[in-house]
N, C-alpha and C positions, 0 to 999 in steps of 0.2 A: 310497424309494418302496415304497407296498404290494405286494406279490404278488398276482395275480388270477387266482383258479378259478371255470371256470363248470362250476357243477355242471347237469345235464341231468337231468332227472325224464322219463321215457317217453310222458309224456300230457300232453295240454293243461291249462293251468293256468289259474284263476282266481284272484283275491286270496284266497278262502276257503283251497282248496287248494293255494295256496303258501305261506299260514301256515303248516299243518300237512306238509308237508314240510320246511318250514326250522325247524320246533322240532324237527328230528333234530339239531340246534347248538345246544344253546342257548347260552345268554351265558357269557359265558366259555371254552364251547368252540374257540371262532376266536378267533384271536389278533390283537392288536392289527396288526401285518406283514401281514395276510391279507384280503382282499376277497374275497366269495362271491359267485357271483348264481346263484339259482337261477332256472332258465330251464325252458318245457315242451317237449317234442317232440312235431311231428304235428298233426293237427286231428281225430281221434277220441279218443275213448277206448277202452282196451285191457285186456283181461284178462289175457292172456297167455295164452290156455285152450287154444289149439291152433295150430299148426307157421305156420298162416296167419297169424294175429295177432304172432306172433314176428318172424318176416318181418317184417310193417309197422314195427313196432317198431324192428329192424336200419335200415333206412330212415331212420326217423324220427330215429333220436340219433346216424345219420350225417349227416344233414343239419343238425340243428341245432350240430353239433359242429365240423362239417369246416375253417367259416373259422374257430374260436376265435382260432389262434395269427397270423394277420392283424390279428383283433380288437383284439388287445394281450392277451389272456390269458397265461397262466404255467402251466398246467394245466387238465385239465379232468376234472370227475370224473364217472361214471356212476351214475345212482340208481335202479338195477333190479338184483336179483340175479340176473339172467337175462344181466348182462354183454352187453345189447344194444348191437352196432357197435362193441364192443371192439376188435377187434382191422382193424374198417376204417378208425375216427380212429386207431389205431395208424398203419396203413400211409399215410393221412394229411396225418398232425401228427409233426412231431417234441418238439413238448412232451410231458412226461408225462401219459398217460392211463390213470387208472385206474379199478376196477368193482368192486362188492362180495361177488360171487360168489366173484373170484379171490382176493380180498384177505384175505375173511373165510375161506375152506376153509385157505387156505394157514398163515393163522394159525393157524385149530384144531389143523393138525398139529403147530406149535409148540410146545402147553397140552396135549396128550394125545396115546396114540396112537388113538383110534377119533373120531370126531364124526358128532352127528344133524345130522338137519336137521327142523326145526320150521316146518311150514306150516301155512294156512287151508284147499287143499282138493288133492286129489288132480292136477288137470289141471294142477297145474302141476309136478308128478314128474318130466315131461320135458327142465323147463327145464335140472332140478339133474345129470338123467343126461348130458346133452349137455355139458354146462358139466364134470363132473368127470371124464368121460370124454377131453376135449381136455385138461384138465389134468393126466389120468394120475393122481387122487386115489381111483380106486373102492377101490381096496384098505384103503382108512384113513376108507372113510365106513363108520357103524355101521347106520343106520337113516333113513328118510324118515319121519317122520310126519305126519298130516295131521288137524285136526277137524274136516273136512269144513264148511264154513262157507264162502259165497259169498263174496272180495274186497269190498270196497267203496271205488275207488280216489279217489272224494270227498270220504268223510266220514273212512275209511281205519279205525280202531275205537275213534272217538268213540261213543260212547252202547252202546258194545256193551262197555262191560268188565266189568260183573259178569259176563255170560253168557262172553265169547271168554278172560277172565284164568285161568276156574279150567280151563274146556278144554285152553288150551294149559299148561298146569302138570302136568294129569290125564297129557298124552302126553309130554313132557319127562321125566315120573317114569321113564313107561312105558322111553321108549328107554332110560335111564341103567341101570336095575333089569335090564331083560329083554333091549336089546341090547346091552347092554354100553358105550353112548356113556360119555363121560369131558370130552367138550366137548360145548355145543350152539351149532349157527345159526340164527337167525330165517331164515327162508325169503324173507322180502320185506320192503324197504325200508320197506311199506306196514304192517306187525307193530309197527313200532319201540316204539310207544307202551306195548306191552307190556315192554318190556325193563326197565326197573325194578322191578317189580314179581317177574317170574321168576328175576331175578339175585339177589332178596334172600330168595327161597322156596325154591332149590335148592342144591346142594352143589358142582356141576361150572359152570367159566366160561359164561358165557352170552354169546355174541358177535351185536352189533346193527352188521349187516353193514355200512352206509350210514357210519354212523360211523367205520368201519373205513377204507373206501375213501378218507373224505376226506382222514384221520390220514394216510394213504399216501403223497395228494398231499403233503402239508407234507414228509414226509419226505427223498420225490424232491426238492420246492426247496430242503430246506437240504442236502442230498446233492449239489446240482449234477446230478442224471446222470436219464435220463430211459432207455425204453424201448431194444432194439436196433435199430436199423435193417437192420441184418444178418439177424435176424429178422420183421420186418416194413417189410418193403421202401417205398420211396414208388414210387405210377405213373408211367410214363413219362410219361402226357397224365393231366393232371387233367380231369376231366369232370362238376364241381360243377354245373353248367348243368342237368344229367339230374336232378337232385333237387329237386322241388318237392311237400314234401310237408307 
């Protein structure tokens, strides 16, 4: 029988933008073994732009996540590098759950010792300090950079690649040259499209975080073993009822 990952994307989804999040796979990347569905969370859309919006977000890909392993899933993977509700379907699910935040910083330190981080705009600075701060990684990030350029979590950077490919290439140079990076991260799941294009113009690994996270799951199911429970405890009273988001 196949193996099934529901992967969670942070926002509501339409058939347009579920195309374009699920050509973070494309063919051949899933494995015949493997079943995806990419599902959305929440009924707004989300920026990520400030501590408020996070929140919801936390919420949101805990709620659509929580029943997975009732579901019949085998995993479930998170598609925000913001690592939203990670660690609450952690304590959860005992299936593995993984996120591309943790998955891709932890890799970087694998492939180098410094790594950027490569984003669209400043507001979301916060996401990456929070996140490598619980992960105890600040010491081995090099630089945030940012081209200031609005998300566009719809069309995501369709029609924007002449203008956003040589941007984010301009600051990729930057970190590698002037902060010294040695790996770099897309900053958001929402970038990916760009990832071909910077991996074949630059000289240090370019890691396309989403992909990362998903590779992870397969990994935990042919590894058998799944998160600690020891570390992220399950509730005494489950209280799935409280979330209707």
């Amino acid at each position: 029988m196949k193996k099934r990952i529901k992967l969670i994307v942070p926002v509501p989804m339409n058939e347009q933008t579920k195309a374009m999040f699920a050509s973070q796979l494309p063919p051949g990347m899933v494995r015949d073994d493997i079943e995806v569905e990419f599902v959305g969370a929440g009924s707004v859309l989300s920026l990520a732009d400030s501590y408020y919006d996070t929140t919801m977000m936390d919420a949101a890909v805990l709620a659509a996540g929580m029943k997975a392993e009732e579901e019949g899933f085998d995993a479930v993977c998170i598609n925000t590098v913001s690592d939203s509700g990670l660690y609450g379907l952690r304590s959860r699910l005992s299936i593995p759950v993984m996120a591309p935040g943790q998955s891709a910083f932890h890799l970087a330190c694998t492939l180098g010792h410094k790594f950027s981080v490569l984003t669209m705009w400043p507001q979301w600075f916060a996401l990456y300090r929070k996140t490598l701060k619980e992960y105890n990684l600040e010491s081995r990030l090099a630089s945030i950079r940012s081209i200031d350029v609005r998300p566009d979590t719809e069309s995501l950077l369709q029609g924007k690649e002449d203008v956003v490919f040589g941007k984010l290439l301009e600051q990729a140079k930057l970190a590698i040259e002037q902060d010294g990076a040695d790996v770099l991260v897309l900053g958001s799941t929402t970038m990916h499209q760009s990832h071909a294009y910077l991996a074949a113009n630059l000289s240090v690994p370019v890691l396309n975080p989403g992909v990362i996270a998903y590779k992870m799951c397969e990994l935990m199911l042919d590894l058998g073993i799944s998160h600690s429970k020891t570390a992220f405890p399950s509730p005494e009273v489950i209280k799935d009822y409280a979330f209707r988001i």
